[in-house]
LOMARSE-466286 format. One line per 5 residues: their letters; for each residue x, y, z of C-alpha. Coordinates in nm, 4 decimals. Layout:
<pts>
A) X:Y:Z ~ ...
</pts>
This chain:
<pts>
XXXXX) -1.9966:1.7310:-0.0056 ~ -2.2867:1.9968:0.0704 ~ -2.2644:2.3416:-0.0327 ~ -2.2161:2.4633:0.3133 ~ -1.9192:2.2165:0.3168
XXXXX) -1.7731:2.3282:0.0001 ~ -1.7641:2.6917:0.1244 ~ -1.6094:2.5948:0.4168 ~ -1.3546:2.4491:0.2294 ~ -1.3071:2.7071:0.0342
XXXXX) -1.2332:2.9116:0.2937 ~ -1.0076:2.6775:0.4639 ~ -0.8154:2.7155:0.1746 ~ -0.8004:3.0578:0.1235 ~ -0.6948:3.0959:0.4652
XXXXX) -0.3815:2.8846:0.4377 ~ -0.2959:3.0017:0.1150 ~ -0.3016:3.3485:0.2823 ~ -0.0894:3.2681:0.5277 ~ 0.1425:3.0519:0.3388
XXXXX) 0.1824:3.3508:0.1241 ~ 0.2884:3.5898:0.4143 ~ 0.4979:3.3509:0.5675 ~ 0.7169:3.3072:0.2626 ~ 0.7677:3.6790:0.2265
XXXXX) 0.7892:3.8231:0.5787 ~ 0.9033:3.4496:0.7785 ~ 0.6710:3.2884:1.0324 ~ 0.7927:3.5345:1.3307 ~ 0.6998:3.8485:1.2205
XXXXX) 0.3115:3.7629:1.0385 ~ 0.0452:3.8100:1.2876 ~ -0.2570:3.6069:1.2574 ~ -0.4929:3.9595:1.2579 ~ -0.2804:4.0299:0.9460
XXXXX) -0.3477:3.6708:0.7960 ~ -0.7609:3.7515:0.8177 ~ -0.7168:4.1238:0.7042 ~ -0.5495:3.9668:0.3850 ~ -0.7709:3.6820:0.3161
XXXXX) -1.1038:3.9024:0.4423 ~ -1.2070:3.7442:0.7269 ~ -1.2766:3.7784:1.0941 ~ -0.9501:3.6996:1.2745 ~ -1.2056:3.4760:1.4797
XXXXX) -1.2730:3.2821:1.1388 ~ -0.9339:3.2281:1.0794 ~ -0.9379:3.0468:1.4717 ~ -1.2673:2.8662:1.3598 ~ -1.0521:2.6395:1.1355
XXXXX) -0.6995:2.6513:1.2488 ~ -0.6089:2.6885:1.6516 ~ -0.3319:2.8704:1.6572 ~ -0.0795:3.0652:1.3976 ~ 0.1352:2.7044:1.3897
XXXXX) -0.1656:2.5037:1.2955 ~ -0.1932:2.7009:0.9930 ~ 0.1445:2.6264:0.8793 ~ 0.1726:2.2832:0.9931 ~ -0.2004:2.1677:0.8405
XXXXX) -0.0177:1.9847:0.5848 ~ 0.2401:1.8086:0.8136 ~ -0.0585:1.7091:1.0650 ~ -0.2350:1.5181:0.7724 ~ 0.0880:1.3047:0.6283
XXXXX) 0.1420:1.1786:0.9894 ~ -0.2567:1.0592:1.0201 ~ -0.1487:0.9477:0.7128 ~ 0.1473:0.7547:0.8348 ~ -0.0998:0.6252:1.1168
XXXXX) -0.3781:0.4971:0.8915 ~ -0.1207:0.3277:0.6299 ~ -0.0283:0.1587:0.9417 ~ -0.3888:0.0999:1.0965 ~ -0.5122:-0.0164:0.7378
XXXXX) -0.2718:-0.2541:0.6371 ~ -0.3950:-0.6291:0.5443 ~ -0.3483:-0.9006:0.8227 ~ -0.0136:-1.0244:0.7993 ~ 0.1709:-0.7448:0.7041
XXXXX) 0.4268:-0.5853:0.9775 ~ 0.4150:-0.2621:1.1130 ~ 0.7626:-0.1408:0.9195 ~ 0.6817:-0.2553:0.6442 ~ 0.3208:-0.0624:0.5968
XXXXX) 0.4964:0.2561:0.7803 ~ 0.7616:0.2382:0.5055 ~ 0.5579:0.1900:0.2291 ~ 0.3468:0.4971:0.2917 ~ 0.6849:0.7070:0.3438
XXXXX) 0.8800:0.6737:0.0496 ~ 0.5057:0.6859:-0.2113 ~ 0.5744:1.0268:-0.0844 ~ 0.8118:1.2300:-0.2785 ~ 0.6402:1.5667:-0.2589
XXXXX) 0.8043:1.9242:-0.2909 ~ 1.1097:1.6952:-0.3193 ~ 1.0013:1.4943:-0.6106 ~ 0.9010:1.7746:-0.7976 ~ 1.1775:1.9556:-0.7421
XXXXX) 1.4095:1.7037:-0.9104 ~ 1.2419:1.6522:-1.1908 ~ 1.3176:2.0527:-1.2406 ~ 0.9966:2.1633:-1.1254 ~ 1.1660:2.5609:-1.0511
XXXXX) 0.8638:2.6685:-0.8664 ~ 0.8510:2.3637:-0.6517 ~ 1.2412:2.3873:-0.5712 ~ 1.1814:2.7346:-0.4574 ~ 0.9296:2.5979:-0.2145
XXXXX) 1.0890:2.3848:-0.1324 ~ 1.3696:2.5853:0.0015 ~ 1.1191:2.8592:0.1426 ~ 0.9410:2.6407:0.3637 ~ 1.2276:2.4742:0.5346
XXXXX) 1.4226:2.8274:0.5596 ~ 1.1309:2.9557:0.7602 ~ 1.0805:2.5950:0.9629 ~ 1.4618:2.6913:1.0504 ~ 1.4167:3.0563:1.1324
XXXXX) 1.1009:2.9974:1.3547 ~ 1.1672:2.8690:1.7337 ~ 0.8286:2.8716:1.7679 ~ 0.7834:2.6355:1.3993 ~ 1.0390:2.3855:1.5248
XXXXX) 0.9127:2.3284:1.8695 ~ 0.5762:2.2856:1.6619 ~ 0.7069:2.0335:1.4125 ~ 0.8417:1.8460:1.7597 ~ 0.5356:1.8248:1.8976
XXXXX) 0.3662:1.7126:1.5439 ~ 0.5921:1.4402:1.5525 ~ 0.5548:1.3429:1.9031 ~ 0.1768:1.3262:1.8693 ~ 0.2008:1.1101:1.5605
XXXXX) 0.4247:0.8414:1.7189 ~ 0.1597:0.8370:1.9739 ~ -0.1301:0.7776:1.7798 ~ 0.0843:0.5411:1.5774 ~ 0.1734:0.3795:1.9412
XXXXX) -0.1726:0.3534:2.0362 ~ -0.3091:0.1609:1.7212 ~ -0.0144:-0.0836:1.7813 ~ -0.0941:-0.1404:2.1382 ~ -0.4515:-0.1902:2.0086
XXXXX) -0.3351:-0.4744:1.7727 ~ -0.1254:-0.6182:2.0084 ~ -0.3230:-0.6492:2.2946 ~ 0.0126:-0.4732:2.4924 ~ -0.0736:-0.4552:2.8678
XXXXX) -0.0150:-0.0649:3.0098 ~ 0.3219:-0.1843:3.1455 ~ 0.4498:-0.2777:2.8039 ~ 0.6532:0.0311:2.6307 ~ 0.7239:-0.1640:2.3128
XXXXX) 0.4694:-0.0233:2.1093 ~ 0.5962:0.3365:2.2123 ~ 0.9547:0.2501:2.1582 ~ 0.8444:0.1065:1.7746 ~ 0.6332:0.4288:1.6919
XXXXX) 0.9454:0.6162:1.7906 ~ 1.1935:0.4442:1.6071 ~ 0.9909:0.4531:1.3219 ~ 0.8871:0.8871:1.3766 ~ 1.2827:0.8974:1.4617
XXXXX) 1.3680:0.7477:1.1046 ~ 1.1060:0.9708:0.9317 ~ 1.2135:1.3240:1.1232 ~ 1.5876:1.2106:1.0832 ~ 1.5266:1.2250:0.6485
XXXXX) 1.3738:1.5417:0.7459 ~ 1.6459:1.6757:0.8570 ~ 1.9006:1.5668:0.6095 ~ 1.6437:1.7121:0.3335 ~ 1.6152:2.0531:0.5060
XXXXX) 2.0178:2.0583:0.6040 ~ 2.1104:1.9785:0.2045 ~ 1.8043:2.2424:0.0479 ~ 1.9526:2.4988:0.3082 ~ 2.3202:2.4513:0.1922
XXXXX) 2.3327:2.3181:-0.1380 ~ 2.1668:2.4894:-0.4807 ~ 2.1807:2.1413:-0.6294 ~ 1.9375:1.8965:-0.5380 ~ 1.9856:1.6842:-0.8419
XXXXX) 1.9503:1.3240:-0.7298 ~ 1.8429:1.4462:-0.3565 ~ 1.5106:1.2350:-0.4084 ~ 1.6519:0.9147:-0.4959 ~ 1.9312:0.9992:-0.2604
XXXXX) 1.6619:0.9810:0.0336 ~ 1.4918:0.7026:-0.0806 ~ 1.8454:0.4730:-0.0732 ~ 1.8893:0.6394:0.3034 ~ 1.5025:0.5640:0.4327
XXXXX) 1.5884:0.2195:0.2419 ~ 1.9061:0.1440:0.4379 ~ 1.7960:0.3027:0.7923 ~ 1.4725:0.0455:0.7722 ~ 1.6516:-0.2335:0.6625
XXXXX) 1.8581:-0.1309:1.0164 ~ 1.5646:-0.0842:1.1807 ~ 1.4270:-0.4605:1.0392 ~ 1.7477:-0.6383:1.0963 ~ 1.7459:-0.4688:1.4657
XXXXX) 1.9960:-0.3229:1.6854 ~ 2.1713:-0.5740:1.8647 ~ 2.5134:-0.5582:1.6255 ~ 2.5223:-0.2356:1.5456 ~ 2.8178:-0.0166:1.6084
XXXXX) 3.0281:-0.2149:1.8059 ~ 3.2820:0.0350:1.9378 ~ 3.6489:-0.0792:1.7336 ~ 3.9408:-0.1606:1.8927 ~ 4.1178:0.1006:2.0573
XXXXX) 3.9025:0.3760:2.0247 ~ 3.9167:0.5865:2.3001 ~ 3.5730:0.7601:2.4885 ~ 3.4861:1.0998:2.3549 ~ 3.5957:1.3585:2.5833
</pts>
């Protein structure tokens, strides 16, 4: 990488770090991107040279795990299934989380500030919906590629999202216990023994699961 790269990067950086910063304090809501380049000293057109909009700067991170997701899957050596490359590159993942159980205080507190202000931002959580929607597709398109799936056939599609669904469903167990519960001792390996069970579902398939029992009655 070239100088003019570096400082680039640099200022990438700075940027995000910026706005990260402001978002923790103030929420997502109420930070205004002319506020974000008046803090890192910048043009408020510099910060729009790197990021597109206020929600690109906070999900920069999530965008990159789901190319990541997508290349695990892209990249993986002939023979191996989709699930099982998809999975793999999940659960290497630990993150915020990992860190946090190992009694990492600053990364628990992280933790818990970046999904309270996912929760308290409309605007965040239709952005994280989109994220994901946009990774299933690229993840839909490689596995059309491989398969040679005519334009008809929606079972690429329906795999991608079964596989998104499984990862944004773990997302929202995580962000529903860090939200309610102080103790997150075990939380990791907790989600790991979830994603573990939900893609052994996913693997086994779905024609026997949840038969409806005996004399239960339709919801209301």
């Amino acid at each position: 990488m070239g100088l003019r790269e570096l400082k680039k990067e640099k200022t990438r950086q700075l940027i995000a770090d910026t706005a990260w910063r402001l978002f923790a304090a103030r929420g997502f809501d109420p930070v205004t991107v002319a506020e974000i380049a008046r803090e890192a000293q910048v043009a408020e057109a510099t910060v729009f040279n790197y990021f597109g909009s206020k929600e690109d700067l906070f999900y920069s991170r999530l965008d990159a795990f789901g190319a990541r997701l997508t290349d695990a899957v892209a990249g993986r050596p002939p023979g191996e299934p989709a699930l099982d490359a998809f999975r793999r590159a999940l659960l290497a993942e630990d993150g915020l989380l990992g860190q946090a159980e190992t009694g990492d205080a600053e990364a628990f507190a992280q933790l818990r500030t970046v999904n309270r202000v996912i929760a308290d931002s409309p605007a965040l959580l239709a952005r994280e919906q989109q994220a994901m929607s946009h990774t299933a597709d690229a993840l839909a398109a490689v596995l059309a590629a491989e398969t040679g799936a005519a334009a008809y056939d929606i079972r690429p599609q329906a795999v991608a999202n079964a596989l998104l669904g499984l990862h944004r469903a773990l997302i929202d167990y995580v962000r529903n216990r860090v939200l309610a519960d102080d103790d997150l001792s075990g939380l990791a390996a907790e989600v790991r023994k979830l994603a573990t069970t939900a893609f052994a579902q996913l693997e086994h398939g779905l024609g026997d699961y949840a038969p409806k029992p005996p004399g239960a009655d339709a919801p209301a």
